[in-house]
N, CA, C and O of each residue as an XYZ file, in Angstrom:
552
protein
N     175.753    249.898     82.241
C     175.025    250.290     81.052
C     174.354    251.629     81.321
O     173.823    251.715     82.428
N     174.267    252.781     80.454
C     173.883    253.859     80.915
C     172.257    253.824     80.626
O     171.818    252.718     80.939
N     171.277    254.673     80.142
C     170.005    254.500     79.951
C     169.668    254.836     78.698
O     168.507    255.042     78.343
N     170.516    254.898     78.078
C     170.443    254.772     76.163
C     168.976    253.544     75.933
O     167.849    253.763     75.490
N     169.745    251.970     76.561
C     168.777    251.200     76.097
C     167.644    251.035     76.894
O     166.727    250.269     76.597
N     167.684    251.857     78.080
C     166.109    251.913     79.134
C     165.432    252.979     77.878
O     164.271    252.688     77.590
N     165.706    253.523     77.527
C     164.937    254.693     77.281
C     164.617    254.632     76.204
O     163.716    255.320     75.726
N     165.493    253.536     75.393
C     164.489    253.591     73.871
C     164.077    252.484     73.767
O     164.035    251.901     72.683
N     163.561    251.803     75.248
C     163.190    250.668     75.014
C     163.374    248.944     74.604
O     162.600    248.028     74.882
N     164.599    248.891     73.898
C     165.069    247.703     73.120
C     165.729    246.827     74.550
O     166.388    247.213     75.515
N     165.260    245.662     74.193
C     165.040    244.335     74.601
C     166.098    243.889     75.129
O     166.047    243.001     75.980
N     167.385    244.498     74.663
C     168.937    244.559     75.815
C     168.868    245.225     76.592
O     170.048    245.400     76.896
N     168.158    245.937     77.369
C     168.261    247.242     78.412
C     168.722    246.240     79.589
O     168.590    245.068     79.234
N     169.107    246.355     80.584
C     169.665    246.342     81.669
C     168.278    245.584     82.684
O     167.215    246.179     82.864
N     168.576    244.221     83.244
C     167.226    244.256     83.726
C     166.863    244.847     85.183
O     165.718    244.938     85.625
N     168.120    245.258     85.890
C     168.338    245.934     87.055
C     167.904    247.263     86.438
O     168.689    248.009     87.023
N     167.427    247.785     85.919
C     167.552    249.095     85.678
C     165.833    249.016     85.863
O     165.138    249.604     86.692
N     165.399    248.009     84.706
C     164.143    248.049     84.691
C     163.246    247.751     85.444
O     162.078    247.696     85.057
N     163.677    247.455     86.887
C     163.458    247.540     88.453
C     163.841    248.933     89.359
O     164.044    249.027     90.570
N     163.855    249.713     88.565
C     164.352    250.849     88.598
C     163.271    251.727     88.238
O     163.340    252.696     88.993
N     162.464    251.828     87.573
C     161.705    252.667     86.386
C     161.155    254.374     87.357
O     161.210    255.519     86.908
N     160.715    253.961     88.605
C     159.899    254.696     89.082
C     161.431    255.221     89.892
O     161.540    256.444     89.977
N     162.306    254.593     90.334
C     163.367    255.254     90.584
C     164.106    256.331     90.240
O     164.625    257.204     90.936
N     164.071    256.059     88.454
C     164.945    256.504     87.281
C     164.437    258.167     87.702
O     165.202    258.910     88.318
N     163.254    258.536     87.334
C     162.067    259.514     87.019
C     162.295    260.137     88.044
O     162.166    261.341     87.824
N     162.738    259.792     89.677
C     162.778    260.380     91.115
C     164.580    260.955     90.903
O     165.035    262.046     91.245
N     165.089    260.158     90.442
C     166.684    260.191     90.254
C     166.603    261.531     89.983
O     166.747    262.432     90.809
N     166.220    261.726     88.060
C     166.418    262.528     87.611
C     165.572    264.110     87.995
O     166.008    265.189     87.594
N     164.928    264.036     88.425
C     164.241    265.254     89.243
C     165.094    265.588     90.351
O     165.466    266.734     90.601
N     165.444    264.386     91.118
C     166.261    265.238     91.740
C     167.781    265.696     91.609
O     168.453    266.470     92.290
N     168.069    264.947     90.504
C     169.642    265.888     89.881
C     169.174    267.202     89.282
O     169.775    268.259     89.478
N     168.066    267.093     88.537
C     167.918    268.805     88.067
C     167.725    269.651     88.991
O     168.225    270.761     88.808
N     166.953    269.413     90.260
C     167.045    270.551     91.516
C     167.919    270.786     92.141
O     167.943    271.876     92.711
N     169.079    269.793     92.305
C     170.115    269.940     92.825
C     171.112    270.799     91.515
O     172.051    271.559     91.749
N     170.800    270.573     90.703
C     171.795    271.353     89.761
C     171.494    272.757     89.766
O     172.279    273.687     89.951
N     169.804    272.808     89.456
C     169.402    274.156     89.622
C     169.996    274.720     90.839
O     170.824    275.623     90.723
N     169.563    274.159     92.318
C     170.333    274.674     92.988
C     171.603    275.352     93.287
O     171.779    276.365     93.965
N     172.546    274.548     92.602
C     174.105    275.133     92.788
C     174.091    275.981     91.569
O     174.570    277.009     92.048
N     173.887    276.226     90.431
C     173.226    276.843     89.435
C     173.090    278.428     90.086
O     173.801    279.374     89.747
N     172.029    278.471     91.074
C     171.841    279.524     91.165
C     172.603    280.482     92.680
O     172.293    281.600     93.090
N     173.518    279.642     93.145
C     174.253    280.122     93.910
C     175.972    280.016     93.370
O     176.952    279.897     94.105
N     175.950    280.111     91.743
C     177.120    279.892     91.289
C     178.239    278.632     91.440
O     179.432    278.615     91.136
N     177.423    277.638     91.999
C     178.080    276.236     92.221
C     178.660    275.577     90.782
O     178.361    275.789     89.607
N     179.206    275.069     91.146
C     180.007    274.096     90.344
C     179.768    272.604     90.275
O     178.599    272.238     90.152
N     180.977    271.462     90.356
C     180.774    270.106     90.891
C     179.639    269.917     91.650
O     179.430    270.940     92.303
N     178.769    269.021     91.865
C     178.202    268.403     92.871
C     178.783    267.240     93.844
O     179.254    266.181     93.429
N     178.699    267.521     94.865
C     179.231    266.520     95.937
C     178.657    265.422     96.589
O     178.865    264.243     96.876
N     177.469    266.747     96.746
C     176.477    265.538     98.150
C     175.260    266.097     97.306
O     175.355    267.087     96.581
N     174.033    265.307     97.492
C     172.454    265.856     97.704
C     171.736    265.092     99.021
O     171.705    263.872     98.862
N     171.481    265.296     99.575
C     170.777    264.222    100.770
C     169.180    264.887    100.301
O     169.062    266.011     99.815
N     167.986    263.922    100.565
C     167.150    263.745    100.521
C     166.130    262.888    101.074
O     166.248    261.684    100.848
N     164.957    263.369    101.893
C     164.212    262.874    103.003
C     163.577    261.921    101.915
O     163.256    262.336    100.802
N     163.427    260.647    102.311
C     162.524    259.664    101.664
C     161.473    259.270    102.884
O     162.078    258.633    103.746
N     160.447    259.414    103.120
C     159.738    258.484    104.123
C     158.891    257.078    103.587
O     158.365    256.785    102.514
N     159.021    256.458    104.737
C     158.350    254.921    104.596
C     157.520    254.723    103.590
O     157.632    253.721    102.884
N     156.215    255.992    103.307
C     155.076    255.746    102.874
C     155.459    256.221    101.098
O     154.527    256.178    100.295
N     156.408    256.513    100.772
C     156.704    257.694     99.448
C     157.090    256.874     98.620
O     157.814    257.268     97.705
N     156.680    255.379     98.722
C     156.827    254.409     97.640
C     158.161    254.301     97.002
O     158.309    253.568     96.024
N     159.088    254.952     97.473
C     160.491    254.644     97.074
C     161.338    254.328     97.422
O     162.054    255.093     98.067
N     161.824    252.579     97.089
C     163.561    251.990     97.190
C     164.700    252.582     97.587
O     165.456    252.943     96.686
N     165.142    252.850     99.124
C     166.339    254.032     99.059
C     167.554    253.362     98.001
O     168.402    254.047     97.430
N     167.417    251.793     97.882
C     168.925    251.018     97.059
C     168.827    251.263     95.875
O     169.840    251.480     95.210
N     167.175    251.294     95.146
C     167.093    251.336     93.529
C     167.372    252.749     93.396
O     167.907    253.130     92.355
N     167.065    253.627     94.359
C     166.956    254.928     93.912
C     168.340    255.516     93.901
O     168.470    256.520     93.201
N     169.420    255.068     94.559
C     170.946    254.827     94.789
C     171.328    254.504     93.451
O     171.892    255.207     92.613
N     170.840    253.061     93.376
C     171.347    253.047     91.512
C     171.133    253.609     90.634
O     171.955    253.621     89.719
N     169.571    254.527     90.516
C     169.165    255.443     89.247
C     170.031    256.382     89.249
O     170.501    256.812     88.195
N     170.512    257.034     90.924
C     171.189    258.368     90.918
C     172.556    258.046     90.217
O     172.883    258.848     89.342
N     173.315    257.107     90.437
C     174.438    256.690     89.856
C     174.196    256.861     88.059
O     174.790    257.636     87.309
N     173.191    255.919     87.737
C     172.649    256.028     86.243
C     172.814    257.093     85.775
O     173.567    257.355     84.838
N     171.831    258.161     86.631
C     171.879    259.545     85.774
C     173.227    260.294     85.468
O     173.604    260.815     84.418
N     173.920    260.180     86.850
C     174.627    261.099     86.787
C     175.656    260.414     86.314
O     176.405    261.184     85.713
N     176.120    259.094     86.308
C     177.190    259.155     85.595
C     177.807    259.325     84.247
O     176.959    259.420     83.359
N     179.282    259.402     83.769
C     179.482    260.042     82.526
C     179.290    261.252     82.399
O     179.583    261.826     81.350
N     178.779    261.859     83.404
C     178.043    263.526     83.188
C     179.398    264.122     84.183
O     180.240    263.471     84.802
N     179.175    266.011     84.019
C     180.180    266.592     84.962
C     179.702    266.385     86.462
O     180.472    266.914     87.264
N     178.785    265.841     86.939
C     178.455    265.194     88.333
C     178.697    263.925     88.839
O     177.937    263.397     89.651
N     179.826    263.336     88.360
C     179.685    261.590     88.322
C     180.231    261.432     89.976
O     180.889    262.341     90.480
N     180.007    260.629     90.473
C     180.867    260.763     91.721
C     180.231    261.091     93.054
O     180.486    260.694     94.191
N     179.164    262.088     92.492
C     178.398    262.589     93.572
C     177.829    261.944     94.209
O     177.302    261.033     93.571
N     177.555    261.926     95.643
C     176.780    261.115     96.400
C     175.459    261.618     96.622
O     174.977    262.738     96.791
N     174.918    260.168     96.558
C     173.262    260.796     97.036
C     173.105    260.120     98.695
O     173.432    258.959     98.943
N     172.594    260.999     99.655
C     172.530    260.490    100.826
C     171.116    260.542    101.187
O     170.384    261.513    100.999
N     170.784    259.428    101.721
C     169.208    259.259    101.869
C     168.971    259.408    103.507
O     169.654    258.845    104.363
N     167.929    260.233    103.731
C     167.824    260.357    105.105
C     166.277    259.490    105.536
O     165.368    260.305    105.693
N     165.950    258.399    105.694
C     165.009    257.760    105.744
C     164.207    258.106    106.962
O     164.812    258.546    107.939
N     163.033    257.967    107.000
C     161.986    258.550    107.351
C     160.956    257.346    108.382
O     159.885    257.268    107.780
N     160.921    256.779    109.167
C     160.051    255.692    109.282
C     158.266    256.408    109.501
O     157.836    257.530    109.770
N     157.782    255.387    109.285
C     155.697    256.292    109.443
C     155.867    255.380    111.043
O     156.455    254.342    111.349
N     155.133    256.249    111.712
C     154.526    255.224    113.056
C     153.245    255.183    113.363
O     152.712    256.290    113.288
N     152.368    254.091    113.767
C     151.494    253.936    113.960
C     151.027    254.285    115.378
O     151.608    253.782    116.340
N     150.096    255.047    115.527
C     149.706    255.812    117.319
C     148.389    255.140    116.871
O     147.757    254.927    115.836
N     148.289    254.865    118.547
C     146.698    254.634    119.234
C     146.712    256.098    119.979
O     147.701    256.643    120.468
N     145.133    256.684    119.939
C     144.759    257.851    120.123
C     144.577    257.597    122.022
O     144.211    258.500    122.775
N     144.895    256.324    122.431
C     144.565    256.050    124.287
C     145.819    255.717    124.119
O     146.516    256.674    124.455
N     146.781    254.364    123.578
C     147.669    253.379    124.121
C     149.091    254.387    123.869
O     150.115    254.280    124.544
N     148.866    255.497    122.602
C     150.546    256.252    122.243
C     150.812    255.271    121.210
O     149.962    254.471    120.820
N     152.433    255.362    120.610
C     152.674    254.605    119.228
C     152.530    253.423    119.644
O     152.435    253.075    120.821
N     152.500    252.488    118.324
C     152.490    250.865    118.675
C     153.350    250.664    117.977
O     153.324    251.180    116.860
N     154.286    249.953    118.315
C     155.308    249.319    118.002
C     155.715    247.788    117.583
O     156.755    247.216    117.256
N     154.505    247.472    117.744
C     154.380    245.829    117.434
C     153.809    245.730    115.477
O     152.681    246.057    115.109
N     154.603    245.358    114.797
C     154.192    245.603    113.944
C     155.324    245.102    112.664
O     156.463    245.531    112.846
N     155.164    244.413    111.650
C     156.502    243.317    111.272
C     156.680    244.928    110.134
O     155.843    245.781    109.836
N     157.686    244.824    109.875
C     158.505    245.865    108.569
C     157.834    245.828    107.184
O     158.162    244.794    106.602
N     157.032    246.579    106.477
C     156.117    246.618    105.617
C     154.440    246.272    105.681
O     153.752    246.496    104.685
N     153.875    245.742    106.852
C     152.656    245.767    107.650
C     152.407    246.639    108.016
O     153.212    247.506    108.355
N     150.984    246.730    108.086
C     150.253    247.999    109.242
C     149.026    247.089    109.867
O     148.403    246.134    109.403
N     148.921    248.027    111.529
C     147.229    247.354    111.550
C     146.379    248.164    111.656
O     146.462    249.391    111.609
N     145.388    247.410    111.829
C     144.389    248.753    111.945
C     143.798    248.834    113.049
O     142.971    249.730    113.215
N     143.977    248.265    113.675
C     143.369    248.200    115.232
C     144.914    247.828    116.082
O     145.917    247.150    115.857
N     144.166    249.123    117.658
C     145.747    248.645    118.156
C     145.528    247.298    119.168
O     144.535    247.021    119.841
N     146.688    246.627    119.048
C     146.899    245.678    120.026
C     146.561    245.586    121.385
O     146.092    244.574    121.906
N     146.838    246.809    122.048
C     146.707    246.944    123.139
C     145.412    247.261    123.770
O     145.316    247.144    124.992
N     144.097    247.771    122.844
C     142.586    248.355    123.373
C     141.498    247.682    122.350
O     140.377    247.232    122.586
N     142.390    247.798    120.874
C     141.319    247.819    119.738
C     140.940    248.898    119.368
O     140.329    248.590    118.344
N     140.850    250.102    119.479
C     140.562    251.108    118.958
C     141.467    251.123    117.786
O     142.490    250.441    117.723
N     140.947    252.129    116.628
C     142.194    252.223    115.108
C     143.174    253.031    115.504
O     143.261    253.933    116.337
N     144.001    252.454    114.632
C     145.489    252.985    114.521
C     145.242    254.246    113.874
O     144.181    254.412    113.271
N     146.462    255.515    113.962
C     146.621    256.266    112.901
C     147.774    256.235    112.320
O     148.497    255.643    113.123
N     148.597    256.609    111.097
C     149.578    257.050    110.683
C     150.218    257.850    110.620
O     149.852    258.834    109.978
N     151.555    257.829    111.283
C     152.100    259.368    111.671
C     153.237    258.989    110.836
O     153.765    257.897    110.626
N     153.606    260.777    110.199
C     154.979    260.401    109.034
C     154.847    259.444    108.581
O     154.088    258.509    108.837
N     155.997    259.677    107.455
C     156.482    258.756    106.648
C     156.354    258.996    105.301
O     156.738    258.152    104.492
N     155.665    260.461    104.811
C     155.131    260.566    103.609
C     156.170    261.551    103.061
O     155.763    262.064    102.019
N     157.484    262.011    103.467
C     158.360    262.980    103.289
C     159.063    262.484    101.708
O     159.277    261.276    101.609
N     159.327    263.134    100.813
C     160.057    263.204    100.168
C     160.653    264.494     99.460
O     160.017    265.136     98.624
N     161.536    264.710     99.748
C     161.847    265.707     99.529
C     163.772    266.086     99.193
O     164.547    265.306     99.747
N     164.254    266.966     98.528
C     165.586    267.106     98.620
C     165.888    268.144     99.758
O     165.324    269.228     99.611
N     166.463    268.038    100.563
C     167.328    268.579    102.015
C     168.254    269.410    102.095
O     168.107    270.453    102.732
N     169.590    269.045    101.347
C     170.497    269.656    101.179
C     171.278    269.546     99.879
O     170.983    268.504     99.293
N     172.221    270.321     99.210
C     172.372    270.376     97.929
C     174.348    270.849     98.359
O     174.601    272.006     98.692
N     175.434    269.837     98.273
C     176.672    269.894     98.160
C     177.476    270.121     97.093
O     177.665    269.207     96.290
N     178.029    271.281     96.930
C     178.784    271.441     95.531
C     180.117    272.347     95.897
O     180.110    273.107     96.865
N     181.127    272.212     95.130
C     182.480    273.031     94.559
C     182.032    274.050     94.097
O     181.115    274.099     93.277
N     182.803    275.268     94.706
C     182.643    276.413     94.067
C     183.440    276.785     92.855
O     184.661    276.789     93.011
N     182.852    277.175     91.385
C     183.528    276.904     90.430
C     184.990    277.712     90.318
O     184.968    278.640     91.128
N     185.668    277.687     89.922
C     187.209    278.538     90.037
C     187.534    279.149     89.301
O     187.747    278.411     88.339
N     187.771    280.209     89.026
C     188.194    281.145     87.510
C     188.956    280.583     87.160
O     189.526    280.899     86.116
């Protein structure tokens, strides 16, 4: 289903999509920079975009996979891949070095090893990286 019915709202929209929302909005920002991009180096097709997501940047690399598909498909970019370069945050003790004990979506705040607080290193990256396109052909 494309985003006809996300976008005007009505009560058939897609409910995978609408697990999507904050995805959709990241999608499409980053197809327009990537377009701008090849845009202004005379590009054509799009191929690839890779883009740094880190841990902390509140975004789904799978939903954000499906928005990019959403946007771009049906369009002259369909096909294109979006490649996500994920980012992990690590938690350092300022005596013990990183801590590594720590379950996947948790943080602590004190380290394990002394008790002193944790800090947060990376993870806040989001950004587009690289921009893949066909050069257009007379």
């Amino acid at each position: 289903m494309g985003l006809g019915a996300f976008a005007s709202g009505r009560a058939d929209a897609d409910p995978s999509i609408l697990g999507a929302v904050h995805e959709v909005g990241l999608a499409a920002e980053i197809y327009r920079i990537a377009r701008d991009a090849a845009e202004a180096r005379g590009g054509g097709r799009l191929e690839a975009v890779t883009v740094v997501v880190g841990d902390l940047a509140a975004v789904e690399p799978d939903l954000l996979d499906f928005a990019w598909n959403a946007v771009i498909g049906g369009g002259p970019d369909e096909g294109a891949r979006l490649v996500v370069d994920w980012r992990p945050a690590r938690q350092r003790c300022a005596f013990c070095g990183d801590v590594a004990e720590r379950a996947a979506g948790s943080w602590l705040r004190l380290c394990p090893g002394c008790g002193e607080p944790l800090a947060v290193i990376g993870g806040d990256e989001l950004e587009v990286r690289t921009v893949e396109f066909l050069e257009k052909t007379a």
